[in-house]
C-alpha positions in Angstrom: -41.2 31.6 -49.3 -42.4 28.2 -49.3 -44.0 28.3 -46.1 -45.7 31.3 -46.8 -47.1 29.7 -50.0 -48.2 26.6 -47.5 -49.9 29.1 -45.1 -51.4 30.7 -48.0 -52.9 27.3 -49.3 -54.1 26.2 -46.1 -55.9 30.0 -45.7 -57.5 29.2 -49.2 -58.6 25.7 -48.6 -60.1 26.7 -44.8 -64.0 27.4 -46.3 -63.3 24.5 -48.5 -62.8 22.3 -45.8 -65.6 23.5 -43.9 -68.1 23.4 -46.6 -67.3 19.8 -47.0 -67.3 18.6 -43.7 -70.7 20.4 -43.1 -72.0 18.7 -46.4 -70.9 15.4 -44.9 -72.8 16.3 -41.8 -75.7 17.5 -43.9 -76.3 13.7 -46.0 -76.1 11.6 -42.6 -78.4 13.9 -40.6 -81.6 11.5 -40.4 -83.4 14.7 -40.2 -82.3 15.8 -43.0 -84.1 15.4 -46.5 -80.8 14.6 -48.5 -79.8 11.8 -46.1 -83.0 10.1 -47.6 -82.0 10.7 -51.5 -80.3 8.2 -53.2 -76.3 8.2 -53.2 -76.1 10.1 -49.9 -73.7 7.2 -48.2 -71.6 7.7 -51.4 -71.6 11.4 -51.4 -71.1 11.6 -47.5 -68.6 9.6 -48.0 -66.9 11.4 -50.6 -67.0 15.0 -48.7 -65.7 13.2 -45.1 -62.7 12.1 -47.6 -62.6 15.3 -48.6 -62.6 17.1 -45.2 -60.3 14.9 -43.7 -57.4 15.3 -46.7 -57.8 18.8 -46.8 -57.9 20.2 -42.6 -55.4 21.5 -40.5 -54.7 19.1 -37.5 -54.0 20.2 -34.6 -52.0 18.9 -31.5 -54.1 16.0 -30.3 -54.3 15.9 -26.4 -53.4 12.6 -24.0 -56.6 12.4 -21.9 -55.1 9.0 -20.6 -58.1 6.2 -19.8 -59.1 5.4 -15.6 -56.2 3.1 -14.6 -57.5 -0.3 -12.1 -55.9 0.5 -9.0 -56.3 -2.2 -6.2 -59.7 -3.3 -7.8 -60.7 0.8 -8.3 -60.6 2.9 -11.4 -58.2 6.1 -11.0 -58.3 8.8 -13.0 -55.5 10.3 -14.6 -54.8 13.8 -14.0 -52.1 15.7 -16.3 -49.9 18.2 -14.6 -46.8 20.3 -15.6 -44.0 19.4 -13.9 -41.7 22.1 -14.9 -41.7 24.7 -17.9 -39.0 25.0 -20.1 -38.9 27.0 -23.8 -39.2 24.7 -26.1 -40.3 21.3 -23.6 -43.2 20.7 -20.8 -42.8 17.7 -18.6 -46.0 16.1 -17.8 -46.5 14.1 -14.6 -49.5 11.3 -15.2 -50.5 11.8 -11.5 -53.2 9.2 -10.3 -55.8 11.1 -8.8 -55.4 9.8 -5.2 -54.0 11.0 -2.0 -50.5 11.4 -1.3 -51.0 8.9 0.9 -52.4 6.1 -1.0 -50.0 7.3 -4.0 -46.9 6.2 -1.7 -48.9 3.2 -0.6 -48.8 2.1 -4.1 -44.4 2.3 -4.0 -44.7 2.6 -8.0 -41.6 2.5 -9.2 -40.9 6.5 -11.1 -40.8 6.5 -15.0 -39.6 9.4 -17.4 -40.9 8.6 -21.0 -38.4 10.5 -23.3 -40.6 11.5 -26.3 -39.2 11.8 -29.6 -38.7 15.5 -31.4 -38.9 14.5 -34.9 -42.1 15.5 -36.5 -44.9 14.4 -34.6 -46.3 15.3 -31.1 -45.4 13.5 -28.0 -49.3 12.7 -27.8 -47.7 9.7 -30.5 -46.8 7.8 -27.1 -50.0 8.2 -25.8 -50.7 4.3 -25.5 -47.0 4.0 -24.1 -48.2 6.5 -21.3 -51.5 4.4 -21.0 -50.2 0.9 -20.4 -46.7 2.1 -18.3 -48.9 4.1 -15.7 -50.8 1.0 -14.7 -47.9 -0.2 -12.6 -45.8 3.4 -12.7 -45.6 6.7 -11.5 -45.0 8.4 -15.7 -43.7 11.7 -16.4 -43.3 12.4 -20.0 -41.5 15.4 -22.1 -44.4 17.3 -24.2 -41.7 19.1 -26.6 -43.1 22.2 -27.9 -43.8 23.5 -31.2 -41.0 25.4 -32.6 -43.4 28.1 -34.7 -44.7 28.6 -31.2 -41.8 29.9 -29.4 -40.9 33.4 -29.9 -37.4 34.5 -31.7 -36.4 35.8 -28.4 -36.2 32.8 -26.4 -33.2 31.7 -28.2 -32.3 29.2 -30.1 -32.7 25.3 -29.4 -29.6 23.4 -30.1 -28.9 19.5 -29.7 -26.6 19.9 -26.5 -29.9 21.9 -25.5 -31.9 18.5 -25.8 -29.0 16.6 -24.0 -29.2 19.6 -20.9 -33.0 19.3 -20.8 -32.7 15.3 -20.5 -30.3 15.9 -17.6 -32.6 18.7 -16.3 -35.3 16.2 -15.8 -33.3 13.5 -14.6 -32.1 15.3 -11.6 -35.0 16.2 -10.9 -37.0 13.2 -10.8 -34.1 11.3 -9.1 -33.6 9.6 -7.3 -35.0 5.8 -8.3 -35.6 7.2 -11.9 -36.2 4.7 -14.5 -35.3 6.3 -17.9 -37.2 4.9 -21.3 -36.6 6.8 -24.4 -38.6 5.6 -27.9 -36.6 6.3 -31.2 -34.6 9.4 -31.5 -34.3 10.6 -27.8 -32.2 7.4 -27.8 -28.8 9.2 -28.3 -29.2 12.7 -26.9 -31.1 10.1 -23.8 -27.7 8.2 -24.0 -25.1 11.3 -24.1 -27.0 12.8 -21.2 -26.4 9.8 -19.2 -23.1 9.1 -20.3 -22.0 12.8 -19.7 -23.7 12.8 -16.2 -21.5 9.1 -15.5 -18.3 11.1 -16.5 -18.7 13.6 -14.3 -19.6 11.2 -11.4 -23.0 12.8 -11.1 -25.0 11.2 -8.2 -28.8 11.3 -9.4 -28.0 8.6 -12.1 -31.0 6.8 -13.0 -31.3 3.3 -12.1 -32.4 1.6 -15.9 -32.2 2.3 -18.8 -34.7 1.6 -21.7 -33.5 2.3 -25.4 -36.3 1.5 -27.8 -35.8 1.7 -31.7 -33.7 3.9 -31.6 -30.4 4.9 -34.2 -27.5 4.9 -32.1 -25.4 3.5 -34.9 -27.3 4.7 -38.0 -24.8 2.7 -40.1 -26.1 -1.0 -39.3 -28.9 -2.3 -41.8 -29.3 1.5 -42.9 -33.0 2.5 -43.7 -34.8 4.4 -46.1 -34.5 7.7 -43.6 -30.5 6.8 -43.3 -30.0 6.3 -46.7 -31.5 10.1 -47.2 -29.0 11.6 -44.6 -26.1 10.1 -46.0 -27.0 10.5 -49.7 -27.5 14.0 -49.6 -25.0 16.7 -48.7 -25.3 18.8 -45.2 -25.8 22.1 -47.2 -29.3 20.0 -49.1 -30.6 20.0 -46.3 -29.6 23.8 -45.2 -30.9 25.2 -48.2 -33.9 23.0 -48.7 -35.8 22.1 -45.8 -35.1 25.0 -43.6 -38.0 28.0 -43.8 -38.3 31.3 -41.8 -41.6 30.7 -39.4 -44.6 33.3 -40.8 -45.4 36.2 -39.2 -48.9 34.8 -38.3 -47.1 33.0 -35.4 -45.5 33.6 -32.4 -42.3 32.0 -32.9 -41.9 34.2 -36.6 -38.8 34.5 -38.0 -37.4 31.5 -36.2 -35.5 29.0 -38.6 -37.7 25.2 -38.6 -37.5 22.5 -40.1 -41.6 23.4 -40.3 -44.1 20.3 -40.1 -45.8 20.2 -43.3 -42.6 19.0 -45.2 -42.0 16.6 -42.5 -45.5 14.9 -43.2 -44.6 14.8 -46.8 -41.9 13.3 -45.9 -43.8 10.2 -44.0 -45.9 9.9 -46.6 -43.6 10.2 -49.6 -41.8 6.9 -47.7 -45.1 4.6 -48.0 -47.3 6.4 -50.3 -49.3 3.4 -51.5 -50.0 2.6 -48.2 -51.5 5.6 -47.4 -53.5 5.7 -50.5 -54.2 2.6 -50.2 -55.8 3.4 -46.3 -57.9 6.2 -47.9 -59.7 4.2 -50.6 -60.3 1.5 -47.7 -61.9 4.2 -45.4 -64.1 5.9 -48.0 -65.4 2.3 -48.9 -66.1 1.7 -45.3 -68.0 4.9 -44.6 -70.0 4.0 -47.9 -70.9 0.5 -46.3 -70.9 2.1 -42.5 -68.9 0.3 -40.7 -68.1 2.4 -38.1 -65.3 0.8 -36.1 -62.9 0.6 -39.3 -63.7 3.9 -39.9 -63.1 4.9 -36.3 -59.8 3.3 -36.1 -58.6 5.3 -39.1 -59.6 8.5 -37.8 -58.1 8.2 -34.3 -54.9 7.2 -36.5 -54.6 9.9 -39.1 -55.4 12.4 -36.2 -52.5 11.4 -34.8 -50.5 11.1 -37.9 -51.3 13.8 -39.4 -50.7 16.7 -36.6 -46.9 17.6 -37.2 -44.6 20.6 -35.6 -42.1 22.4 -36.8 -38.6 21.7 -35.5 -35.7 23.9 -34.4 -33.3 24.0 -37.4 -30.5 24.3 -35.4 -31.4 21.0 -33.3 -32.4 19.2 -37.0 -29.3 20.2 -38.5 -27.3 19.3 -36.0 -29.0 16.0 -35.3 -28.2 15.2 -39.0 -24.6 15.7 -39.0 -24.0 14.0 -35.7 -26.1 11.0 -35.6 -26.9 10.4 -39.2 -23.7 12.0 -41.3 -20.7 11.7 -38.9 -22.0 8.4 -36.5 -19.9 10.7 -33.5 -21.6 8.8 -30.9 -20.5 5.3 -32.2 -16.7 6.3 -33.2 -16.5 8.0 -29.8 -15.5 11.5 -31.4 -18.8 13.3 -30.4 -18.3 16.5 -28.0 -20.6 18.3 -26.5 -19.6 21.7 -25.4 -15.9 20.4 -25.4 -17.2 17.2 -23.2 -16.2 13.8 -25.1 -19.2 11.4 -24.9 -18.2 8.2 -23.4 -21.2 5.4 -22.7 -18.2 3.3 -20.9 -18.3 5.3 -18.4 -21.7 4.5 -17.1 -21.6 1.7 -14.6 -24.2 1.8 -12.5 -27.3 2.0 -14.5 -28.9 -0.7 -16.2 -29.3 -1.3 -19.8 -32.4 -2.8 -22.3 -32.2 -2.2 -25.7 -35.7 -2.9 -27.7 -35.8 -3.6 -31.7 -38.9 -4.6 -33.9 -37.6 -7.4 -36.0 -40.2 -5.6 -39.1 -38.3 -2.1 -38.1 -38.0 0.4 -41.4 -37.5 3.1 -39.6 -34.3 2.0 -37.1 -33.1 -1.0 -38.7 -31.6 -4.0 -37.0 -28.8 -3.8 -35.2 -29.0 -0.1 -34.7 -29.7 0.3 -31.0 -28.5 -3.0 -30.1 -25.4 -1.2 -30.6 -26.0 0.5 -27.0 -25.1 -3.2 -25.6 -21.4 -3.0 -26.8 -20.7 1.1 -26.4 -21.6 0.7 -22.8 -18.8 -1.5 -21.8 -18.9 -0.8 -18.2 -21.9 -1.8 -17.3 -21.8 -5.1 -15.7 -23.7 -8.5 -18.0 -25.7 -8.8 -15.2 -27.7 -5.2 -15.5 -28.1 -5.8 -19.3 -31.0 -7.0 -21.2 -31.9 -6.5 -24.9 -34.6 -7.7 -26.7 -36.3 -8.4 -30.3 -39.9 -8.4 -30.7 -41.1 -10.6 -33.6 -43.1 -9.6 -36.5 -43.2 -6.0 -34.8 -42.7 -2.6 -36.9 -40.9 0.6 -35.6 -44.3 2.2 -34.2 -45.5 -1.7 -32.6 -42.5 -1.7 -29.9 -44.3 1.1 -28.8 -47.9 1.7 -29.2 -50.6 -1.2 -30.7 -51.3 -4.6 -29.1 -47.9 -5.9 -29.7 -46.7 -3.4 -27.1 -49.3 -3.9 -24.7 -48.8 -7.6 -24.7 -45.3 -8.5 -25.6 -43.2 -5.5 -25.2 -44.3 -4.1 -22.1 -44.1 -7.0 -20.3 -40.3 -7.4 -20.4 -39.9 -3.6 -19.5 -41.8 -3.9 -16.5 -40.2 -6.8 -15.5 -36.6 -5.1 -16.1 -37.6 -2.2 -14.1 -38.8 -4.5 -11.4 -35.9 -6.7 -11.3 -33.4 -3.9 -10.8 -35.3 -1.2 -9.2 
């Protein structure tokens, strides 16, 4: 019932919306007579704030920047890879010929995007800065309310399966980087693949900020998961997908509450971000106000999850720590990171991390066992936050580096 009530809001508040972004429109117009009357900056202002509280985002798209190739910008053409029910992969193809693409010998990325609220677009500066020097495919996972009831459902072994599914195809020379909670159905796909003595292993490895073992320095999202019983979340979080939508009657964990979620967790913050941007738009300064728009365009455009996937991500990862204790299973299949040998390991933290806390995907370093010390790297990047080890100038100028280089060194 709950998201019928949300559906109904957002129906109500749709002219609402409008009107005030129109009115915003209207006092800035220089054409207009009311941009000249006195207040207009104030009132514009107000209404943008207005607009921008109260509309419905929608997926934002990658449209990755020209990349210098060889003294020459490249474009970047998106193309789907392959087409699965609830996941697209994206190849970042550099608009060139075949030729000059194998000219270039860039070494072959897959960018495991996270499926925990957001879109994938949230690695959009990732994408940017890795396709410089790589050939990036990424996983564009699909909006639950989007996918019709009789598709199935989407379970966590699914996620593992589609990891593997990409993998294989991709391989060989695959370099593997997964940001946050891909982490560990990234690592049991790999792990389960090294067990069976599969031979389209990738070659690295790259675990960002990620929980792996949710139970070192536990985090304001950890400490929900374990303080709360797995039937709260059943019976709370889980809504029946409207009829408005293709996907309806399909069991989510649907977007909206996620976002109150994000919010709930740093609500001054936010506030706080609001107050700054309306002040800025009073005085004009344009890039602030940029900056907070490209952001909250991106924050704010959520999807709905599969509930199976979230429930069962819950129990496993953030309830029962299987993959740590070496007691998780997947279809009967024991999970065991010592078995992988052959494919190298970096483990990245951000030291200012509140969302993976320290420690947590370090913990990749000492459950893969069997990977030699010489094909294992891990790394800490100072004064950097959950979302700076991956997008931000942080990334672009201390993070990256070290992955490139890893990838490099034992492509």
């Amino acid at each position: 019932m709950l998201y019928q009530l949300h559906e109904m809001r957002r129906s109500f508040m749709g002219p609402l919306t409008h009107w005030a972004e129109a009115s915003a429109k209207l006092l800035l117009d220089p054409i207009s007579p009311l941009a000249h009357t006195p207040l207009s900056q104030q009132l514009a202002a107000g209404y943008e704030l207005m607009f921008r509280i109260s509309k419905d985002y929608k997926k934002p798209e990658f449209k990755l920047d020209p990349v210098l190739i060889n003294d020459k910008l490249v474009d970047i053409v998106e193309e789907i890879t392959q087409k699965k029910s609830f996941c697209h992969l994206i190849h970042f193809k550099k608009n060139l010929t075949g030729k000059e693409i194998a000219a270039l010998k860039q070494p072959k990325v897959l960018l495991v995007a996270p499926l925990s609220g957001h879109h994938s677009t949230l690695l959009r500066d990732t994408a940017q800065k890795l396709s410089e020097e790589h050939d990036v495919y990424i996983t564009d996972w699909v909006d639950a309310r989007m996918v019709p009831l009789s598709n199935g459902p989407f379970h966590l072994h699914d996620y593992i399966y589609y990891v593997q599914d990409f993998i294989r195809l991709l391989s060989p020379d695959l370099h593997v980087i997964s940001v946050c909670q891909p982490t560990v159905p990234v690592l049991a796909a790999i792990a389960l693949m090294a067990t069976a003595h599969d031979p389209l292993l990738p070659k690295t490895m790259t675990m960002m900020g990620g929980p792996i073992d949710a139970r070192k320095s536990p985090t304001s999202v950890d400490n929900l998961a374990t303080e709360k019983k797995f039937s709260w979340f059943e019976n709370t979080v889980i809504y029946n997908v409207p009829q408005n939508y293709p996907g309806s009657g399909r069991r989510v964990y649907p977007g909206f509450l996620q976002h109150a979620g994000f919010v709930a967790m740093n609500p001054e913050r936010h506030a706080q971000s609001h107050w700054d941007f309306y002040m800025n738009l009073v005085k004009g300064d344009n890039g602030s106000t940029e900056n907070h728009r490209k952001f909250y365009d991106e924050y704010n455009a959520v999807l709905d999850m599969p509930a199976e996937y979230y429930l069962e991500t819950i129990k496993t990862v953030f309830q029962d720590f299987s993959l740590p204790l070496g007691t998780w299973e997947v279809e009967g299949k024991l999970v065991r990171p010592q078995d992988i040998e052959t494919v190298a390991l970096f483990t990245v933290e951000g030291e200012l991390d509140d969302i993976s806390g320290a420690g947590q995907t370090e913990a990749t370093q000492e459950l893969c066992s069997g990977i030699p010390q010489s094909m294992r790297q891990e790394f800490v990047a100072p004064d950097c936050g959950h979302f700076g080890i991956f997008s931000g100038r942080r990334w672009r100028e201390i993070v990256y580096p070290k992955i490139a280089e890893f990838i490099k060194t034992h492509g």
